[in-house]
C-alpha positions as CSV (number, residue, x, y, z in Angstrom):
1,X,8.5,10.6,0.8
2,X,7.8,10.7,4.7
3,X,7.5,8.4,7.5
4,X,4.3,7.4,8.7
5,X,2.8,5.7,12.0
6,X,0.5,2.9,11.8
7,X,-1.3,1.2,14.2
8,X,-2.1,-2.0,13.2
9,X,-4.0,-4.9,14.7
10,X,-2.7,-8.3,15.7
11,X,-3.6,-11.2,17.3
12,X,-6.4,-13.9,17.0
13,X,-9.8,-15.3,18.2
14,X,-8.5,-15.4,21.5
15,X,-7.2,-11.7,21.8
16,X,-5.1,-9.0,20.7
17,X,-3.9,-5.4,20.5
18,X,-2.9,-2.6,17.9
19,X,1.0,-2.5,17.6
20,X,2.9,0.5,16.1
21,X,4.8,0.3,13.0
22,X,6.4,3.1,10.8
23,X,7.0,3.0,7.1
24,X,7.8,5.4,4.5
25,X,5.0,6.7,2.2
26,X,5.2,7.8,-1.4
27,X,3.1,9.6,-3.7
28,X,-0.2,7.3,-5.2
29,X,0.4,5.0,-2.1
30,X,-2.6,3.2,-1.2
31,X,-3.1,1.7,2.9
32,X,-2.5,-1.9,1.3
33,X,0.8,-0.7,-0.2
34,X,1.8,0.2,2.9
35,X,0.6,-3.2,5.1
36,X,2.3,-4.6,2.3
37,X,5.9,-3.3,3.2
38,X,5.2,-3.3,7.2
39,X,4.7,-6.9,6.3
40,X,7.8,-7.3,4.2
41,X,10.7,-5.5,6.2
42,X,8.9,-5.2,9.8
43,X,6.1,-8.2,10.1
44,X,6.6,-11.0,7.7
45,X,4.1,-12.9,10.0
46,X,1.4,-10.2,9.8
47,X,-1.8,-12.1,8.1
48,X,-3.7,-9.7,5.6
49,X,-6.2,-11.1,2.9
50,X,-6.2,-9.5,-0.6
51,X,-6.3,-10.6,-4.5
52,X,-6.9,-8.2,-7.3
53,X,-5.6,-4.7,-6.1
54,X,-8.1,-3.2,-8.2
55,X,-11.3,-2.8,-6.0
56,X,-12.7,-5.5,-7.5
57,X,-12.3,-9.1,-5.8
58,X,-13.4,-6.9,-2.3
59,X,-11.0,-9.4,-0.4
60,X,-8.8,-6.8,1.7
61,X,-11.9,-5.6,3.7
62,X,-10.7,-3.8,6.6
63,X,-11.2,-0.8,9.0
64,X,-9.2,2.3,8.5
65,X,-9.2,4.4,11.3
66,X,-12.6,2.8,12.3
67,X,-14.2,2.8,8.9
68,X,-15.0,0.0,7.3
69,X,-13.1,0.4,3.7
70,X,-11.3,-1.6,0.9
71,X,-7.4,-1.4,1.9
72,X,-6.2,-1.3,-2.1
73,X,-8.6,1.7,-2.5
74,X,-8.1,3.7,0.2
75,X,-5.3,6.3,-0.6
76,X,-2.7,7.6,1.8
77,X,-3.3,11.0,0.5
78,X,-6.9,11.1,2.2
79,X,-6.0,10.2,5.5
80,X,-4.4,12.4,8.0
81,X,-0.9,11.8,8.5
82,X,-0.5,13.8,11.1
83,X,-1.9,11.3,13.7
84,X,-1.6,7.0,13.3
85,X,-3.5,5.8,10.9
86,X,-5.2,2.5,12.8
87,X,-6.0,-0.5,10.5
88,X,-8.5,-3.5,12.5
89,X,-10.3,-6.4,10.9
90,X,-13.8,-6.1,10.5
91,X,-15.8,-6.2,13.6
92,X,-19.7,-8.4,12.5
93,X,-17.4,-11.2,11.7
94,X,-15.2,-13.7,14.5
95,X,-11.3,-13.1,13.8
96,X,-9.2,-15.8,12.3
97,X,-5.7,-13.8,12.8
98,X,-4.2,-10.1,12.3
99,X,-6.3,-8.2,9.6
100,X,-8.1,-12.3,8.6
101,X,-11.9,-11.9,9.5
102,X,-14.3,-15.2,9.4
103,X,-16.9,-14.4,6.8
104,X,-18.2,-18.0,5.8
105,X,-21.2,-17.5,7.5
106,X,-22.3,-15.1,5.1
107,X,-22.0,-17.9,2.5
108,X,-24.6,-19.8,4.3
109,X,-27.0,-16.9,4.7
110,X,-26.9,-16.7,1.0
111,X,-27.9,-20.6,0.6
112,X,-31.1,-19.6,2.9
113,X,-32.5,-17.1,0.1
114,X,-35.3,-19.1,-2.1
115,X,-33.7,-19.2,-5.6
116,X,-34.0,-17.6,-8.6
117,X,-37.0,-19.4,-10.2
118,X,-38.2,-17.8,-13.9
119,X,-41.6,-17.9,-15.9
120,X,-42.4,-19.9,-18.5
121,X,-41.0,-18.7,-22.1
122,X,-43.1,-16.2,-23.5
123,X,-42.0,-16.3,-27.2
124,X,-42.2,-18.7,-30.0
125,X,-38.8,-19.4,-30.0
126,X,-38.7,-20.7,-26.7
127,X,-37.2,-17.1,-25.1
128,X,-38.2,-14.0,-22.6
129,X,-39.1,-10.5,-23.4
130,X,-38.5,-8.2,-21.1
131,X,-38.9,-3.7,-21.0
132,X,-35.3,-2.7,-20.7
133,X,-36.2,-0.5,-17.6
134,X,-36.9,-3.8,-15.3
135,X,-33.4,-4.7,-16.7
136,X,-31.9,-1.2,-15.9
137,X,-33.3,-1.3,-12.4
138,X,-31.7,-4.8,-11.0
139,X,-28.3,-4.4,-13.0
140,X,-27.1,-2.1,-10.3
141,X,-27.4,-4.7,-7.7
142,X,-25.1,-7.0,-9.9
143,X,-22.2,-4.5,-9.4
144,X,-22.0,-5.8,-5.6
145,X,-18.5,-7.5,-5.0
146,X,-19.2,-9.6,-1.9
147,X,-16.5,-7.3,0.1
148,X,-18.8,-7.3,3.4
149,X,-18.3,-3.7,4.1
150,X,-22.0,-3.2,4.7
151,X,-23.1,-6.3,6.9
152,X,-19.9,-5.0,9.0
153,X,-20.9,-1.7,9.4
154,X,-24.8,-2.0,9.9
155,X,-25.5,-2.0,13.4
156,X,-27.7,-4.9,13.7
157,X,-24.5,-7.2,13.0
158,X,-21.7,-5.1,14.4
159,X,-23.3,-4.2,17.8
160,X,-26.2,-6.4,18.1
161,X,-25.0,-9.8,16.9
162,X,-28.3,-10.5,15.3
163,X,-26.7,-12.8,12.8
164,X,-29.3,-15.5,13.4
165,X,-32.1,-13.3,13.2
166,X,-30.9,-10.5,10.2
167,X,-29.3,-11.2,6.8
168,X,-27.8,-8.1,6.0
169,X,-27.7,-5.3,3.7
170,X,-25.6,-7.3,1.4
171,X,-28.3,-10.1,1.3
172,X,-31.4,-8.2,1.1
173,X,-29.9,-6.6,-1.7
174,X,-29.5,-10.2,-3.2
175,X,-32.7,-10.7,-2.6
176,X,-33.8,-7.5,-4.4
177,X,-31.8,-8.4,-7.4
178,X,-34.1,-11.7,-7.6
179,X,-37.5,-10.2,-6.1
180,X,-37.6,-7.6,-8.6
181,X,-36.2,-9.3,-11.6
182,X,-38.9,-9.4,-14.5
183,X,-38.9,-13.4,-14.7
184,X,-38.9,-14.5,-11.6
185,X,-41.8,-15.7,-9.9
186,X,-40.5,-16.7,-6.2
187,X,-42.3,-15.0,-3.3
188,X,-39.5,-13.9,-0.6
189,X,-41.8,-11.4,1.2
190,X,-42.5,-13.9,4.2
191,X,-38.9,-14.9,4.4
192,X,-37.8,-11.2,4.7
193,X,-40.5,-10.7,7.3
194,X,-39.5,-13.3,9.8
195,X,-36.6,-15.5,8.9
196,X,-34.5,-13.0,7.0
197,X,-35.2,-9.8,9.9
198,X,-36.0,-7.3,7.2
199,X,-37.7,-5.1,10.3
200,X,-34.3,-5.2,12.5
201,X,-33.1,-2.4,9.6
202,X,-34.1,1.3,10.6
203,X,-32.8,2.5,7.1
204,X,-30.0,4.8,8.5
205,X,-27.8,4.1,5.0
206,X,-25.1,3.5,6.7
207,X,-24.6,0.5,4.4
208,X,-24.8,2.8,1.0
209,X,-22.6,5.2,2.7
210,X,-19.6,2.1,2.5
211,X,-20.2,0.9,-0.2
212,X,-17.1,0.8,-2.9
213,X,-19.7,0.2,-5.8
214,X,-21.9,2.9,-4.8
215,X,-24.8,0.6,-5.2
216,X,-27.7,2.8,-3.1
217,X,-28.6,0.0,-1.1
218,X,-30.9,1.7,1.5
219,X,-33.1,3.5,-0.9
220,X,-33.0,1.4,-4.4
221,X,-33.3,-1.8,-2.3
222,X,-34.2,-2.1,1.1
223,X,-37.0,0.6,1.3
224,X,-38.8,-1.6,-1.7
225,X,-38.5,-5.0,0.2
226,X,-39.8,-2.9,3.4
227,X,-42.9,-1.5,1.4
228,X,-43.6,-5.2,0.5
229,X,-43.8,-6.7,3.2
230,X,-45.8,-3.8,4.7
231,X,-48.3,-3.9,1.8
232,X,-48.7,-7.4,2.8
233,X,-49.1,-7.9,6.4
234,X,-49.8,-4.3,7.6
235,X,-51.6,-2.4,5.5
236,X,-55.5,-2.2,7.0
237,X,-57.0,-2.4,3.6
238,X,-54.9,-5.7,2.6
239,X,-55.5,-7.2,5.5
240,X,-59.6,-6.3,5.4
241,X,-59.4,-7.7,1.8
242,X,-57.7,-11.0,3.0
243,X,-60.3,-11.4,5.8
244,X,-63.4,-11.0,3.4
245,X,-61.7,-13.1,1.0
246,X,-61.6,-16.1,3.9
247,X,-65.0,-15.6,5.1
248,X,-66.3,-16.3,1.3
């Protein structure tokens, strides 16, 4: 067992600063386990969001020394303890209080995205047949656990404030999951051009790097939506094709 300093943020939308607290750490100890007794014997009015414990629910999203990471799976034993470990809400979203982040708008992005709209049944008995690969290929989208980690760290939201103009990694991967679903029929590609910002990404998998599911987001994901909407609109055969196809 030893002592440990944290520096942990408080305040709300109108301001705040990192205070010091010290608490005693013990083998298997994750960061939440420690907020957890700051907040019972030194802050009983320090606001921190969580649910499961289990890296599952992805409600304690929070930065640990300026990394955007799940507080119940983030072990003391991988941080240096030599130095404070600092502990800040997310920074894409506005702050409601202490470690609280705002993160309803992401619920309204996720309204925007055309729904999930499957082929007529293609057997007798009324059902789908689908190649298991086309299965195996979306699944690993389905692991995503709406903790945000990724829309805070990608640039575009965290330092640009595009949130009018950019979904999100967390949202174009929702859209993969339906784009590239074997029933579905939907065509997203000129919402991800222009209302969804697909082009504000530069694919610098920042977003995969965060991500407690290891879903590879940049590559299994976002690079395919890219490639569609550039087969689309700016490849120069495409486009000659379209033209001849008008003229006739």
């Amino acid at each position: 067992m030893s002592a440990v300093t944290f520096k942990i943020w408080r305040g709300d939308a109108s301001g705040g600063a990192l205070r010091d607290y010290s608490t005693e750490v013990t083998e298997g100890m994750v960061v939440l386990d420690a907020v957890h007794d700051i907040q019972a014997a030194q802050a009983n009015d320090l606001a921190c969001r969580w649910n499961c414990k289990a890296g599952k629910c992805g409600s304690c999203s929070a930065e640990v020394n300026g990394m955007p990471k799940l507080l119940c799976m983030t072990r003391m034993s991988e941080l240096p303890l030599d130095q404070p470990v600092t502990v800040e809400p997310m920074k894409a979203f506005p702050i409601v209080k202490d470690l609280i982040t705002d993160v309803s708008w992401n619920f309204r992005v996720k309204k925007r995205i055309k729904r999930f709209k499957p082929r007529p049944p293609d057997a007798p008995d009324g059902t789908w047949r689908m190649a298991q690969e086309d299965i195996d290929r979306v699944q690993e989208f389905r692991k995503c656990i709406e903790c945000y980690l990724c829309q805070d760290v990608c640039h575009v939201l965290r330092d640009h404030r595009k949130h009018d103009e950019f979904i999100g990694p967390r949202f174009l991967i929702y859209t993969a999951a339906l784009e590239m679903h074997p029933l579905d029929t939907e065509d997203r590609v000129p919402e991800l051009r222009e209302a969804h910002g697909i082009g504000y990404c530069n694919i610098t998998k920042c977003c995969t790097t965060v991500c407690p599911e290891n879903i590879t987001i940049t590559d299994n994901a976002i690079i395919p939506l890219k490639e569609r909407v550039v087969d689309r609109y700016y490849d120069p055969i495409a486009r000659l094709v379209r033209a001849l196809r008008k003229k006739t």
